[in-house]
Backbone as a chain_set.jsonl record, in Angstrom:
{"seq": "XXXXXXXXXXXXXXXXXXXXXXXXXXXXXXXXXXXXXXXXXXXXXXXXXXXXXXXXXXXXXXXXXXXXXXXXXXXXXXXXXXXXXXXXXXXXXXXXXXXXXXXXXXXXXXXXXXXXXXXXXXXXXXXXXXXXXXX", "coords": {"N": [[119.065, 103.269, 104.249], [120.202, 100.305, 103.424], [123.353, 98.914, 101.891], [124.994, 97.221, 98.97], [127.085, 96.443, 100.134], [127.022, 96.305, 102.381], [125.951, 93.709, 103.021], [126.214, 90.637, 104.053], [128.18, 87.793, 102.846], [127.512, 84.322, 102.076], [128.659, 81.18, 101.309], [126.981, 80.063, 99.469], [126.371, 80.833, 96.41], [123.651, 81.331, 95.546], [122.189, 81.721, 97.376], [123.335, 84.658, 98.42], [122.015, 85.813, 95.994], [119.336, 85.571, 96.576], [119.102, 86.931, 98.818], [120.34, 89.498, 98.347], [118.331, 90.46, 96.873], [116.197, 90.431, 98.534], [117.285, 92.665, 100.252], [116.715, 94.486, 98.522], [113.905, 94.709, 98.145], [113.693, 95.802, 100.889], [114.96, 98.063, 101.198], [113.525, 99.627, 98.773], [110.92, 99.736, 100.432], [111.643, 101.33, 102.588], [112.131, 103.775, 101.264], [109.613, 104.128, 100.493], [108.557, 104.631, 103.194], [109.309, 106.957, 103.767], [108.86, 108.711, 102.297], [106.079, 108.73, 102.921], [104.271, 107.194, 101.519], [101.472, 105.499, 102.051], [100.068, 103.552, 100.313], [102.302, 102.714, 98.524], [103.733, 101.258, 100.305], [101.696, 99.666, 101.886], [101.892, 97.745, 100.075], [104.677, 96.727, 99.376], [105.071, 95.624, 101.786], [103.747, 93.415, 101.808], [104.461, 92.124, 99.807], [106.985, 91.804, 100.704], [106.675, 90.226, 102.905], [106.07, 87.241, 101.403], [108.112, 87.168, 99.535], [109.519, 86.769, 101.584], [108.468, 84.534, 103.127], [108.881, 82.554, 100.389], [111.517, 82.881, 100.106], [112.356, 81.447, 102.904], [111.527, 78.885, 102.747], [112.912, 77.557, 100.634], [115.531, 77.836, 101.826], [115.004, 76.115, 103.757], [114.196, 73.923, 102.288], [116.911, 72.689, 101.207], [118.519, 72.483, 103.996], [116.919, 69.938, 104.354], [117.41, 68.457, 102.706], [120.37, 68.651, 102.972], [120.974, 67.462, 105.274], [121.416, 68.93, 107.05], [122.121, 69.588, 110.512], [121.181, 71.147, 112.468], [118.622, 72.202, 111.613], [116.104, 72.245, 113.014], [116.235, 74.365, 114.877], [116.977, 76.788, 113.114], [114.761, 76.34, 111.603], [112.978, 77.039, 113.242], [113.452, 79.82, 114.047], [113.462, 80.757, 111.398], [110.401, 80.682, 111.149], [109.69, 82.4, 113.114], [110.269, 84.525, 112.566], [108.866, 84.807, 109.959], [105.591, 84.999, 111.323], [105.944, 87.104, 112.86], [106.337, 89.31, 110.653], [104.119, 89.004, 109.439], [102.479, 89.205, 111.718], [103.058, 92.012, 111.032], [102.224, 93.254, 109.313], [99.588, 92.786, 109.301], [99.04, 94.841, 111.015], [99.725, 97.078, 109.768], [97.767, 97.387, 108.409], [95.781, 97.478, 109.467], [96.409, 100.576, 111.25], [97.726, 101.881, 108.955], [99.99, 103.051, 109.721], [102.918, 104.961, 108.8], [105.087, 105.464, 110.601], [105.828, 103.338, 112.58], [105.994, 101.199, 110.77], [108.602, 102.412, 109.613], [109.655, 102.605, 112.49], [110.165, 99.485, 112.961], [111.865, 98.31, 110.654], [114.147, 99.337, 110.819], [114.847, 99.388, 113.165], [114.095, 96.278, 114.166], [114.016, 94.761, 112.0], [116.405, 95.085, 109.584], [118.619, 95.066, 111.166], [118.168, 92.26, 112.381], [118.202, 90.555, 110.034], [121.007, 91.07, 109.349], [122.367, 89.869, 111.365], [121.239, 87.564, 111.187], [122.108, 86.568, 108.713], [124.898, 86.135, 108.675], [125.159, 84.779, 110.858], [123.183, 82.451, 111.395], [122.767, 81.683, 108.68], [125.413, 81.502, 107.66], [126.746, 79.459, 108.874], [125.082, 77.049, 107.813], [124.987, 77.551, 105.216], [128.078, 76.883, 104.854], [128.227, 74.58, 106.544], [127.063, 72.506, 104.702], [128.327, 73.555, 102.214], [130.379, 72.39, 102.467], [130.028, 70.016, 103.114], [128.391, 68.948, 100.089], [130.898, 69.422, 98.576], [132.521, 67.372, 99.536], [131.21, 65.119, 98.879]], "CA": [[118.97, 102.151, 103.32], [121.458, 99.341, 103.461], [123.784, 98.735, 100.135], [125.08, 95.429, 99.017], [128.439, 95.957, 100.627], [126.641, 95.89, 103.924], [125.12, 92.568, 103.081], [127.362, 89.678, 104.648], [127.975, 86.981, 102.139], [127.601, 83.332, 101.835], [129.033, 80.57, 100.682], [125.92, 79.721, 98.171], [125.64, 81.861, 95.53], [122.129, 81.614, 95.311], [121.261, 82.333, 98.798], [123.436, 85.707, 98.388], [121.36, 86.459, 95.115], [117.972, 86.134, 97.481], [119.285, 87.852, 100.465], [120.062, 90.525, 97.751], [116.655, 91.084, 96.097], [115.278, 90.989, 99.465], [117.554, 93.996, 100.656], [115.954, 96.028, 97.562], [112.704, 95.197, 99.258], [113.688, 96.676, 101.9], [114.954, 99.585, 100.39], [111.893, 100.363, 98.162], [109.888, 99.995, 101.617], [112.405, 102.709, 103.11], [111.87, 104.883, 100.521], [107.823, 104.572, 100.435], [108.425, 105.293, 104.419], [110.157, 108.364, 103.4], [107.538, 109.617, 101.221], [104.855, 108.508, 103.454], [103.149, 106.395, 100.846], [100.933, 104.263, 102.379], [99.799, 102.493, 99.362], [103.133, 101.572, 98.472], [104.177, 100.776, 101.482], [101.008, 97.968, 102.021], [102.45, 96.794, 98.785], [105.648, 96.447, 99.814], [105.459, 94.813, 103.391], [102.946, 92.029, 101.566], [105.905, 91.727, 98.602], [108.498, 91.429, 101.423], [106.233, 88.575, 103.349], [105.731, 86.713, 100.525], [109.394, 87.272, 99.06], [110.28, 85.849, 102.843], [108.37, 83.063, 102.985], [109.531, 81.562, 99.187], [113.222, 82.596, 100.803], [113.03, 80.953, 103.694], [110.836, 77.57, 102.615], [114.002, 77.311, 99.455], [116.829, 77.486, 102.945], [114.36, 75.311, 104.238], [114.28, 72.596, 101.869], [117.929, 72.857, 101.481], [118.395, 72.011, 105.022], [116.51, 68.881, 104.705], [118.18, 67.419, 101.474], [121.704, 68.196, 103.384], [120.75, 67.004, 106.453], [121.57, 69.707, 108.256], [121.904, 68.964, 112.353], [120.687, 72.301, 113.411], [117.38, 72.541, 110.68], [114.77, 72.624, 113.48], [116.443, 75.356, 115.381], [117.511, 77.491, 112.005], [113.521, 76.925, 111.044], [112.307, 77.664, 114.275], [113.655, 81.39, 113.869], [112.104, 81.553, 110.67], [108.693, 80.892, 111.671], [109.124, 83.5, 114.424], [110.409, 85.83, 112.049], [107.781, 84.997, 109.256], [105.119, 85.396, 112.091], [106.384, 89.055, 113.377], [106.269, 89.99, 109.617], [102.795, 88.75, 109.352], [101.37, 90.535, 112.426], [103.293, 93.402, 111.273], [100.736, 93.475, 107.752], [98.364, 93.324, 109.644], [98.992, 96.3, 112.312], [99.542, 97.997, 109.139], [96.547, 97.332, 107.62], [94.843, 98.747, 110.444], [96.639, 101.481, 111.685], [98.558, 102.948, 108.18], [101.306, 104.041, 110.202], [104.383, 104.509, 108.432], [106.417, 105.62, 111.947], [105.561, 101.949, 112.959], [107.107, 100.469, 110.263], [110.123, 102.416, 110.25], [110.791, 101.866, 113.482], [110.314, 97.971, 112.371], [112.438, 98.471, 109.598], [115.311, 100.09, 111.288], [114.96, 98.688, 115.174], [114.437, 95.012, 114.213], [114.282, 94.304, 110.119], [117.907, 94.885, 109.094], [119.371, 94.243, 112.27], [117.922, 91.22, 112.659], [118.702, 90.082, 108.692], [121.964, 90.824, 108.698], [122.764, 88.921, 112.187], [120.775, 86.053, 111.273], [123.25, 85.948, 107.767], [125.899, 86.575, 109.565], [125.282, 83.467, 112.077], [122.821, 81.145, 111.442], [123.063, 81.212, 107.059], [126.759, 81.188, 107.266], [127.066, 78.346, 109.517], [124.372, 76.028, 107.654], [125.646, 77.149, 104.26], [129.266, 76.429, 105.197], [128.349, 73.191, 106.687], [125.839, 72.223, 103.49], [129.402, 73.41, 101.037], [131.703, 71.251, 103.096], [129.235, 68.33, 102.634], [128.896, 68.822, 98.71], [132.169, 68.875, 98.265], [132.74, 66.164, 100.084], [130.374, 63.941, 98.046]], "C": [[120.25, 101.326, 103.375], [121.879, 99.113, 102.153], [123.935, 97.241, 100.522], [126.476, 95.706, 99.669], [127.94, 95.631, 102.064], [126.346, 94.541, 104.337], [125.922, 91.316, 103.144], [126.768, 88.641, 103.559], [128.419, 85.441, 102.311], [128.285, 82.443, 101.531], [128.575, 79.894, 99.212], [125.264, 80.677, 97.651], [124.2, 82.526, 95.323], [121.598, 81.917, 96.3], [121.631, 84.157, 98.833], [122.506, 86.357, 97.547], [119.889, 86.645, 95.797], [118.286, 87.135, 98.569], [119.574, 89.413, 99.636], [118.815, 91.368, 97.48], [116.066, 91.49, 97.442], [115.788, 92.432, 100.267], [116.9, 95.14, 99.708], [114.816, 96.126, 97.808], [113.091, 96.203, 99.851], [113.859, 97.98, 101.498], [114.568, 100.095, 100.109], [111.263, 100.714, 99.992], [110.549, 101.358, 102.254], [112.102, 103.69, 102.4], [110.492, 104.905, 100.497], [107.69, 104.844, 101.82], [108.648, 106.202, 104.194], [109.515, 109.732, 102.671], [106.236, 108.91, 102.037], [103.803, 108.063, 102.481], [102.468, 105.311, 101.057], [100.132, 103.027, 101.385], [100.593, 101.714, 98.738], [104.068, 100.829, 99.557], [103.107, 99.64, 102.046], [101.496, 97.414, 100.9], [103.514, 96.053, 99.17], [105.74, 95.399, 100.905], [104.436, 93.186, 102.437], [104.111, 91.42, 100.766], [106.937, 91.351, 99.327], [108.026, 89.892, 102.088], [106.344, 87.532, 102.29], [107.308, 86.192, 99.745], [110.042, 86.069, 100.27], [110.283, 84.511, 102.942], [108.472, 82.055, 102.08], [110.956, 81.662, 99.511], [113.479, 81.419, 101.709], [112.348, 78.881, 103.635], [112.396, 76.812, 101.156], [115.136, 76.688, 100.93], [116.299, 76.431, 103.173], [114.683, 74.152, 103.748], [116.127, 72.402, 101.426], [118.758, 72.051, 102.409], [118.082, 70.371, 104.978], [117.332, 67.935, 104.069], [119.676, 67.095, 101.779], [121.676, 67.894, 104.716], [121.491, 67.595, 107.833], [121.016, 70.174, 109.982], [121.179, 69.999, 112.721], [119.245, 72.835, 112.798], [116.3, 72.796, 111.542], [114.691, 74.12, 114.361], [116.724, 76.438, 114.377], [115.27, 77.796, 112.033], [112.616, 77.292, 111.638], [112.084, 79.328, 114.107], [112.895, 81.596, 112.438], [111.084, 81.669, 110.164], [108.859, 81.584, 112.661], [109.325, 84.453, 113.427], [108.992, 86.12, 110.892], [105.793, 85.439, 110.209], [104.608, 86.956, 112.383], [106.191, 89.806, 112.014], [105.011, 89.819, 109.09], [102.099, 89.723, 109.866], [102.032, 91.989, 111.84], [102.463, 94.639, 109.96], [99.719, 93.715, 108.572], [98.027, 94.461, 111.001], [99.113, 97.328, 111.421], [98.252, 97.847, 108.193], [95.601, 97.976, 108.274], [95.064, 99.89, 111.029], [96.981, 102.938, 110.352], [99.255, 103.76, 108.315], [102.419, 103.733, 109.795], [105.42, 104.186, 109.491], [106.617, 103.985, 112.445], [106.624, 101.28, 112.445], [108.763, 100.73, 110.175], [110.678, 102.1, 111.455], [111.082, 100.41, 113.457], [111.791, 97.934, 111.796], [114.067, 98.916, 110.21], [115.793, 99.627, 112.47], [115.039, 96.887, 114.805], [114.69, 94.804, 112.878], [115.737, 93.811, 109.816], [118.382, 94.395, 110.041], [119.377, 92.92, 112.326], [118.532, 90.111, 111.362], [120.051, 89.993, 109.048], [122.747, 90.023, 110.115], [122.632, 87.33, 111.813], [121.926, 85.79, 109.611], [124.765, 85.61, 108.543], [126.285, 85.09, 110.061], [124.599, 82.184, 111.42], [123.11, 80.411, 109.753], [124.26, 81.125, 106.606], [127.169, 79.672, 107.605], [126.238, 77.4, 108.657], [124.719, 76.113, 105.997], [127.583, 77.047, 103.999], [129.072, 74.744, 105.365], [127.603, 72.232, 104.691], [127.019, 72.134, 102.339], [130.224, 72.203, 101.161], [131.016, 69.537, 102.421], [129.32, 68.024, 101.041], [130.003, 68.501, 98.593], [132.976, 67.602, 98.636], [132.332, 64.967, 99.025], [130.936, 64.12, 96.438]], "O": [[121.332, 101.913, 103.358], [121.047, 99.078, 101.246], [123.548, 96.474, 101.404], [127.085, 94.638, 99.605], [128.458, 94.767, 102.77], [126.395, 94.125, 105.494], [126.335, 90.955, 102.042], [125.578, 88.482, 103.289], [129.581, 85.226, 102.655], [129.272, 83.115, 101.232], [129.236, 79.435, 98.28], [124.22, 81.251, 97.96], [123.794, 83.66, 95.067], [120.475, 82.419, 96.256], [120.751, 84.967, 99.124], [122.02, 87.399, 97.989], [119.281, 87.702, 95.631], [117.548, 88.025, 98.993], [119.121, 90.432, 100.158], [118.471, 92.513, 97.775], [115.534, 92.588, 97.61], [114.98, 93.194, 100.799], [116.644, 96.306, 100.006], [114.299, 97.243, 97.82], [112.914, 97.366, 99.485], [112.994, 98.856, 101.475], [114.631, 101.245, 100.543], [111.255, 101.817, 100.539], [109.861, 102.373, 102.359], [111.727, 104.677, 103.032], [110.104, 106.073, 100.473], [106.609, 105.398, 102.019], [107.659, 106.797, 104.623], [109.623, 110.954, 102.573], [105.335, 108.581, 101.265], [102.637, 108.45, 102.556], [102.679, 104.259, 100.454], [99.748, 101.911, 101.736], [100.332, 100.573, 98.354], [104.94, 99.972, 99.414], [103.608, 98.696, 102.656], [101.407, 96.187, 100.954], [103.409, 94.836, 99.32], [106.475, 94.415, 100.816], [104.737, 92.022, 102.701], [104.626, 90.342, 101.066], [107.814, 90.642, 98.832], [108.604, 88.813, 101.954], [107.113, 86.697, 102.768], [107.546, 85.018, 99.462], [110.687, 85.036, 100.093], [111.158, 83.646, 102.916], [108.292, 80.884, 102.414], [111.675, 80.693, 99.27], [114.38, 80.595, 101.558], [112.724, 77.948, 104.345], [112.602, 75.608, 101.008], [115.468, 75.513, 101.082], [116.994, 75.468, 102.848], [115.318, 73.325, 104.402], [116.226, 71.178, 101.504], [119.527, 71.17, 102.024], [118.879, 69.587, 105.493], [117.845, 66.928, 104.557], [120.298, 66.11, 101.383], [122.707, 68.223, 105.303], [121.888, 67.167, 108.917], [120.039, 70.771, 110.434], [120.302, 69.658, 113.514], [118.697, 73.784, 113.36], [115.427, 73.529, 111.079], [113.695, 74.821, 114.544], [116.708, 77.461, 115.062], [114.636, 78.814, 112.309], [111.588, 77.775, 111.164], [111.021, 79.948, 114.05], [111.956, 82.377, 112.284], [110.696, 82.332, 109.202], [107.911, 81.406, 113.426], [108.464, 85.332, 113.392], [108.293, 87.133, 110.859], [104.956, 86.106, 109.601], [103.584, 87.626, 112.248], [105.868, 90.988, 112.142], [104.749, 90.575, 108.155], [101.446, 90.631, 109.354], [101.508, 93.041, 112.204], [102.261, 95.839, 109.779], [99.038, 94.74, 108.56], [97.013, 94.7, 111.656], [98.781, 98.452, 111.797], [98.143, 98.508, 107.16], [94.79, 98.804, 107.858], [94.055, 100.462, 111.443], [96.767, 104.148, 110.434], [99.444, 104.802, 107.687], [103.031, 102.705, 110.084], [106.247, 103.275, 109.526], [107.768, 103.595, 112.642], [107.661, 100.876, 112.971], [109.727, 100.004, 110.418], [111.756, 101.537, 111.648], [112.172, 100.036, 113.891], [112.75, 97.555, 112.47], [115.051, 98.506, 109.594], [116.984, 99.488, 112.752], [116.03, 96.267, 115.189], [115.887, 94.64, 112.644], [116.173, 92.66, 109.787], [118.669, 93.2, 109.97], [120.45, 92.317, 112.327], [119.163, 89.086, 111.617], [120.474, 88.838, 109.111], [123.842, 89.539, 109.83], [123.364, 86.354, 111.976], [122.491, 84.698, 109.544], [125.344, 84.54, 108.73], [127.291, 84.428, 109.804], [125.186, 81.177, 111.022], [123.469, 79.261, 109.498], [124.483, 80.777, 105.447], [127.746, 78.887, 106.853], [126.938, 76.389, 108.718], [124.768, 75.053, 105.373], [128.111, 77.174, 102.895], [129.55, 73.873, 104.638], [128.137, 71.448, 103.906], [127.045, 71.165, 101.581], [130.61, 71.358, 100.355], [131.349, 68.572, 101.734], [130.056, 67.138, 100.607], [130.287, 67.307, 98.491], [133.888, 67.047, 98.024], [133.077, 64.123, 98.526], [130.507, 63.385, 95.549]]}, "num_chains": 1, "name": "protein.A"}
């Protein structure tokens, strides 16, 4: 399970406070892997899509209002990522394999989160502060 010290932080408060909640997704989901509960574990992965795509449509509009240069390549990645977390509902909807998701969860999930804060949500809320302040 990842804590919050693991969780690389921002410049915009409010993006850390989502990128939070969504690590306690994750977390719960780790723990209903753990206990092999497949009922809360389809709960979960729909609660995490869903969680994702009001996260990443908020960066999104964000982006547009600060006219951030790099917005089609930032929202490119997350329509691939919202995508991969799509099919990955529905491979669990048909299979009800936890091992699946952990390896999800563990092989790409976090990894992938805490790169993409790391890189692409530092850089676009850095540029996005600079600009406020500016104005």
């Amino acid at each position: 399970m990842a804590t919050e010290e693991q969780l690389p932080m921002v410049s915009i408060p409010s993006m850390n406070d989502t990128h939070l909640e969504e690590m306690l997704i994750i977390n719960k989901l780790d723990a209903a892997i753990s206990d092999s509960n497949v009922e809360v574990i389809a709960k979960t992965i729909d609660e995490l899509l869903a969680h994702t795509i009001i996260h990443f449509s908020e960066e999104e509009k964000m982006m547009e209002e600060g006219q951030y240069p790099e917005y089609f390549t930032h929202k490119s990645e997350h329509d691939r990522h919202v995508e991969e977390l799509k099919s990955l509902v529905k491979y669990f909807e048909r299979t009800k394999d936890p091992k699946a998701i952990y390896a999800y969860s563990k092989g790409n999930l976090t990894p992938w989160r805490i790169h993409h804060i790391q890189t692409m949500d530092t850089e676009m809320a850095t540029y996005l502060q600079a600009k406020t302040s500016k104005a």
